[in-house]
C-alpha positions in Angstrom: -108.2 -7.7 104.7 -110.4 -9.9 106.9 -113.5 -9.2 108.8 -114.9 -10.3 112.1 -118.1 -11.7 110.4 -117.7 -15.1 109.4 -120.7 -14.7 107.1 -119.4 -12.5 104.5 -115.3 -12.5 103.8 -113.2 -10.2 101.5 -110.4 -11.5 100.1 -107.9 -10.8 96.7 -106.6 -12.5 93.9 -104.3 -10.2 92.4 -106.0 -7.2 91.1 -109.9 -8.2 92.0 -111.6 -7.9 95.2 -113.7 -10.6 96.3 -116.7 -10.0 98.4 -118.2 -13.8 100.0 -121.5 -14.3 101.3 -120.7 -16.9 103.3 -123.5 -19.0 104.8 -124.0 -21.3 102.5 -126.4 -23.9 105.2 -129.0 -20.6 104.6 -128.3 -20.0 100.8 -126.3 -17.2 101.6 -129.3 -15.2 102.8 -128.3 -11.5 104.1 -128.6 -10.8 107.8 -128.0 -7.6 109.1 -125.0 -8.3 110.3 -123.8 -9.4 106.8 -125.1 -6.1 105.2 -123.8 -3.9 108.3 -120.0 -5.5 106.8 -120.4 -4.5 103.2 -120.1 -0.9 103.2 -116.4 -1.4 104.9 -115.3 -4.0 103.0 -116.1 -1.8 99.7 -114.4 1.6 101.6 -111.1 -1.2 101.9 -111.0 -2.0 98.4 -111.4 1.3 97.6 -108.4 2.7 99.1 -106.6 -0.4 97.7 -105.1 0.9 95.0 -103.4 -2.8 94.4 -107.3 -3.8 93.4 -108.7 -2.6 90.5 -112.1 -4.2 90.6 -114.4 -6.3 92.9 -116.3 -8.8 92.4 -119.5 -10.3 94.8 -120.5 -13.7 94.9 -122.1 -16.3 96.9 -120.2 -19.4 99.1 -121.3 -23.3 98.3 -122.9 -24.4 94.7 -126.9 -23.4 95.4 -127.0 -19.7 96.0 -125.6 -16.1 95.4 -127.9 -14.9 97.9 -131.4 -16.0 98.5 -132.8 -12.9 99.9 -133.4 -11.4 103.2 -132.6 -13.4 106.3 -137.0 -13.8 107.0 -136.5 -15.8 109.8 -135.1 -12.8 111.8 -138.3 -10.5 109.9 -140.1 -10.9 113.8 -137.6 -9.8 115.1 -135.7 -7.1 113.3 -138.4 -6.1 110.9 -141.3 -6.8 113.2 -143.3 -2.8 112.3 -142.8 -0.1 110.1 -140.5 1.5 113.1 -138.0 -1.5 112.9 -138.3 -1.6 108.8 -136.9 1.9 108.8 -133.8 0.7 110.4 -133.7 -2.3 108.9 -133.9 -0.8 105.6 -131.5 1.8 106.3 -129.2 -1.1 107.0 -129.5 -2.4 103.9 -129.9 0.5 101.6 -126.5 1.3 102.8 -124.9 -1.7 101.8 -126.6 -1.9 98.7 -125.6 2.1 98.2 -122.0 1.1 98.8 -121.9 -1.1 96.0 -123.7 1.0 93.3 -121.5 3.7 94.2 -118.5 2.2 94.5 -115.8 4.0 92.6 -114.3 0.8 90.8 -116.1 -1.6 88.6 -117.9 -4.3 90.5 -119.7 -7.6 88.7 -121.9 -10.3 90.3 -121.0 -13.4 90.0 -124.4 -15.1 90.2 -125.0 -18.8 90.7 -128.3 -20.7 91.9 -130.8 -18.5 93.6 -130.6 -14.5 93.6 -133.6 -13.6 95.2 -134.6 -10.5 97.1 -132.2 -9.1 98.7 -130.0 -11.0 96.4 -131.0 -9.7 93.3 -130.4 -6.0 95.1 -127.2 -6.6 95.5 -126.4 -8.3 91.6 -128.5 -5.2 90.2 -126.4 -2.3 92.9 -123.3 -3.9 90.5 -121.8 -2.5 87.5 -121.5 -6.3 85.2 -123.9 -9.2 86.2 -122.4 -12.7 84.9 -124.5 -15.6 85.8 -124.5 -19.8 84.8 -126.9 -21.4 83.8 -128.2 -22.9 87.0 -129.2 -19.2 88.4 -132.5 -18.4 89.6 -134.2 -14.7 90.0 -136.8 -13.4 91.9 -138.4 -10.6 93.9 -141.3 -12.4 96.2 -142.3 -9.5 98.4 -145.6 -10.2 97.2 -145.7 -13.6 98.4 -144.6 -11.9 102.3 -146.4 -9.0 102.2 -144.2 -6.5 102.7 -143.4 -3.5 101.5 -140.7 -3.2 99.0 -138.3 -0.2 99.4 -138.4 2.0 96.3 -134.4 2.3 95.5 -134.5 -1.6 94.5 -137.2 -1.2 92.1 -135.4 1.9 90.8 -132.3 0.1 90.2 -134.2 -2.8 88.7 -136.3 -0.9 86.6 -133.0 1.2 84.9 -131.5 -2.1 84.0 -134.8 -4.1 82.7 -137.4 -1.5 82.2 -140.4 -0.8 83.8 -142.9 -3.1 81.5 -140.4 -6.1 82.5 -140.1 -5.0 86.4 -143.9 -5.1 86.3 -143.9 -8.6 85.5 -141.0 -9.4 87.8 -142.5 -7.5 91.1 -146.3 -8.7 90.3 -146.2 -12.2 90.2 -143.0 -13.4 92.4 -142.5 -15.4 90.3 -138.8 -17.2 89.6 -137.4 -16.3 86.5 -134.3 -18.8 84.5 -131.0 -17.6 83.3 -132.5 -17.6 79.8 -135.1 -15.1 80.9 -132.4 -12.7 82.6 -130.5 -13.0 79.9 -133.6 -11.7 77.3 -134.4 -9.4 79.6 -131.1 -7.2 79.9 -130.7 -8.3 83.2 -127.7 -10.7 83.4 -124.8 -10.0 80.6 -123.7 -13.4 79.7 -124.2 -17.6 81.1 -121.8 -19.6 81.5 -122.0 -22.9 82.3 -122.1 -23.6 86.6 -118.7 -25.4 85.8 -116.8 -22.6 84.2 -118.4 -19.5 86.0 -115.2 -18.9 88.2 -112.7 -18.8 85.8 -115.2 -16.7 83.3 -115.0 -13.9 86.2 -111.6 -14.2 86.9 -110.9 -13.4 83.5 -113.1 -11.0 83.0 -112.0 -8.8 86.1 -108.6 -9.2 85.2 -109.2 -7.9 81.6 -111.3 -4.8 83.5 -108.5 -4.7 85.6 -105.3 -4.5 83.2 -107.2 -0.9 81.7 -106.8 2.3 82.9 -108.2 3.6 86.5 -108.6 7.0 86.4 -110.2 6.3 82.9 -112.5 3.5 84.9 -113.7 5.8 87.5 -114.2 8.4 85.1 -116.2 6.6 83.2 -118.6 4.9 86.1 -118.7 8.2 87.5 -120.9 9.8 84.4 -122.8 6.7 84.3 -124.0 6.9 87.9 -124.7 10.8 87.4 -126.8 9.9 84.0 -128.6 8.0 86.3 -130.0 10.4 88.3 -132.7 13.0 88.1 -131.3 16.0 85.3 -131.3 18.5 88.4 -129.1 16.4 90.6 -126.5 15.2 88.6 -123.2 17.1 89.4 -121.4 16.8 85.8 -118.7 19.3 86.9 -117.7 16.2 89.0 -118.0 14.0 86.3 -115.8 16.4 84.2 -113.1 16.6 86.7 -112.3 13.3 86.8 -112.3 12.9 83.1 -110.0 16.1 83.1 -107.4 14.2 85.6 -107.1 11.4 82.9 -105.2 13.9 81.0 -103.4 15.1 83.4 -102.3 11.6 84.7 -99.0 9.3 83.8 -101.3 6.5 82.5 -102.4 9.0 79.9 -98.9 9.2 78.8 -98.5 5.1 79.3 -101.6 4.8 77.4 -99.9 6.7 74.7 -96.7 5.5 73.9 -98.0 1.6 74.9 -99.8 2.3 71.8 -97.3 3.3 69.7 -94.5 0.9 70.8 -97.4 -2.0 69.9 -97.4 -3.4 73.3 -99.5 -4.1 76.9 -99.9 -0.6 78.9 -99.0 -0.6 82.3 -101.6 1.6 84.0 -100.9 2.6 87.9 -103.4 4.7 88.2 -102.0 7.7 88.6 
């Protein structure tokens, strides 16, 4: 698929989706524009059944995504009136990601920053080189952070550590992400690419009913005991064993060789 936006671009390699901020002159920073494509992009992969994961990443060498666009902030994000929009804007995108129903990894190099980081932390697998950068600086702009990205920060670092990261605005090395919980594995800048590509495609060869089952209980665990909807949950994981790739599964593994899941 294509879209109209040339700053952000989906595109495939075989089984992953690729999702390209793609203004590399601005470090890849998100307008509104950029976030308005996201949630379509994801629906199109989504109904792809040829793609079995998607991956987000950043155009040039120096950024995944270094925030917000703040130069448009006067603009678009002027008052409280116009952040409600705004944020709605880019909650949704953010929203599409998280609850996307196959896996999704960031693919972080240089600066992730703001907005940035709310995108790498909406995805399930966050694989960064050593060059990346993190940061949340709302406290060096004075505004006010929506609560969903600290939420999502906080389940994947803690709270003690998203202190730290939302007090001082400070930027925070690979290394640190890394200690922190928050990145899964560096690679070096040079070899990040092919890292990805290898690891979607080893997400990708598995099952996807079992996938979907699977992200589907973690995204319920996530929520607040009296809103999770486990009957869902269990419906999916009841298809698996209704489905062909059960029975591929099965006798893949007793013949000693590759399964050939098709999801179905």
């Amino acid at each position: 698929m294509t879209t109209e936006n040339a700053t952000i671009l989906a595109s495939t390699t075989g089984p992953i989706g690729w999702i390209t901020f793609n203004d590399p002159g601005k470090h890849n920073a998100i307008s509104m524009a950029m976030a308005q494509a996201v949630p379509d992009i994801i629906r199109a992969f989504e109904q792809d059944t040829a793609i079995r994961v998607i991956v987000v990443r950043g155009a040039g060498e120096k950024a995944f995504a270094a925030g917000s666009n703040i130069s448009s902030f006067d603009s678009v994000r002027g008052n409280a009136e116009q952040n409600h929009h705004y944020h709605h804007i880019n909650e949704s995108a953010y929203n599409a990601v998280y609850y996307c129903a196959k896996p999704t990894i960031a693919m972080i190099h240089g600066y992730c920053i703001g907005g940035g980081l709310d995108f790498a932390t909406s995805c399930d697998i966050r694989l960064c080189s050593d060059s990346a950068v993190f940061a949340i600086p709302a406290v060096r702009l004075g505004l006010g952070y929506g609560y969903e990205g600290q939420i999502r920060l906080n389940r994947i670092v803690g709270p003690s550590r998203g202190r730290d990261i939302f007090f001082t605005g400070r930027h925070y090395s690979a290394q640190e992400a890394l200690t922190m919980g928050l990145v899964h594995e560096i690679i070096p800048a040079a070899h990040l690419a092919d890292r990805v590509t290898e690891y979607g495609n080893r997400v990708a060869q598995n099952a996807p009913m079992t996938l979907a089952a699977i992200k589907r209980v973690f995204i319920e665990l996530e929520h607040d005991e009296s809103r999770r909807d486990m009957a869902a949950a269990q419906a999916l994981i009841d298809a698996c064993f209704k489905s062909d790739d059960y029975r591929e599964g099965r006798a893949a593994f007793a013949q000693k060789r590759q399964p050939q899941f098709k999801g179905e």
